[in-house]
N, C-alpha and C positions, 0 to 999 in steps of 0.2 A: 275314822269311820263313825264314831262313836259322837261327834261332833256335829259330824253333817247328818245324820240320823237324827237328835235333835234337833236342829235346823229346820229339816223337811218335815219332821211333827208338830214345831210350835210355828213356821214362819211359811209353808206350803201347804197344812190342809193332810199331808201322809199320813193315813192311818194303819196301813197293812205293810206288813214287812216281810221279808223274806231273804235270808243268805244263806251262801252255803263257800265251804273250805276246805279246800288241800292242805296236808299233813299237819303240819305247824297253824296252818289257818283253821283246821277242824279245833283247834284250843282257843284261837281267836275268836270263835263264833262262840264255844263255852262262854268266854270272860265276857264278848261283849253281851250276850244276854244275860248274864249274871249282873253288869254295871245298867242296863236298862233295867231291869227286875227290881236292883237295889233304890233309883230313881223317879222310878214309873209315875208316880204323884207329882213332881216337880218339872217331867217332859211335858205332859200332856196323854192324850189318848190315844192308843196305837196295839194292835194288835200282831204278834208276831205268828202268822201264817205257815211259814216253812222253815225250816234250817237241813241241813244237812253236811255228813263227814264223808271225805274221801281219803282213806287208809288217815284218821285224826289222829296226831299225835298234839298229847301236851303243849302247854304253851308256856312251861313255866322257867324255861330255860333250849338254849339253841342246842347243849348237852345232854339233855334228859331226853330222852326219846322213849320214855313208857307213854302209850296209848291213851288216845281222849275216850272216857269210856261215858262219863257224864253226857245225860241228855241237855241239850239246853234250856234254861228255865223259860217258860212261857211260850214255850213253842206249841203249836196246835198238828203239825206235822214234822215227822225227823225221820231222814234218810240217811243209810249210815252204807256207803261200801267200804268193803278193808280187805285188806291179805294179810295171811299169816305163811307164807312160802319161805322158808328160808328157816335160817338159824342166827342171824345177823339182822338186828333193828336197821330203820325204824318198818315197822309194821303198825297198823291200826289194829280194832279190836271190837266186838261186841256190844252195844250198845243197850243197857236195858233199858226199855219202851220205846225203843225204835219204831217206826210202821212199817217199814222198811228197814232190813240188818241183814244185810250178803258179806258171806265171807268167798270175794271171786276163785280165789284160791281153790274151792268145796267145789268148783263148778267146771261144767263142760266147757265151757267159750273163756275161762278165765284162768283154771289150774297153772297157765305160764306169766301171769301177770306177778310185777312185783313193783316195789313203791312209788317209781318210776313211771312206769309203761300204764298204771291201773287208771291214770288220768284217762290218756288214749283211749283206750275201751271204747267203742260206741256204744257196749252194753251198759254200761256205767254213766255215760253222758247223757242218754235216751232215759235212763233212769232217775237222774236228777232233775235234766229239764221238764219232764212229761209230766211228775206232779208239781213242782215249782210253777209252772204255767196254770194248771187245771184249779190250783189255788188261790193264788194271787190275780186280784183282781185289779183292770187297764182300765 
């Protein structure tokens, strides 16, 4: 990803970016905007618009399941859903400066979601894409 994100900023004109990640991938959006942030002068010019975690876990191992709790660097929006239902990881977590931080779990339409199922949501889907779109510019 990390490549071809390059790619499209020095060799297509990209300058607005936008991802977002399930469990293990909510870590992957950490690291990759931490390895763009680390580079930024050497890509080119590019502004990251959105990211977003759904129930983010860590990326630093497939056995570590503590929480992506880091925002991502250079993000201008971050949307974070997560549950904490249970007593058995993985679960996501809290996100400070999120614009966006639901814990579905806390909520009427979501108290039976769990790591799994949290994808599914429509409430949760409608919540990533609606400002992912209203940001990122076509």
């Amino acid at each position: 990803v990390y490549e071809e994100i390059v790619s499209a900023v020095q060799n297509r004109g990209v300058t607005s970016l936008a991802f977002y990640g399930f469990s293990h991938g909510g870590g992957s959006i950490y690291d990759l905007s931490e390895r763009l942030n680390a580079n930024k002068a050497s890509i080119g010019t590019f502004d990251i618009l959105f990211t977003g975690y759904i129930d983010g876990i860590e990326n630093d191992s497939d056995l570590d399941l503590d929480p992506e709790v880091r925002l991502p660097l250079g993000t201008a929006f971050h949307v974070n859903y997560y549950q904490s239902f249970g007593f058995i990881p993985p679960w996501g977590s809290s996100v400070s400066g999120a614009d966006v931080d639901v814990n579905v779990t806390a909520t009427f339409w979501g108290f039976l979601l769990f790591h799994i199922t949290i994808t599914n949501s429509g409430v949760v889907q409608d919540g990533i894409h609606e400002p992912l779109v209203l940001r990122t510019p076509r």
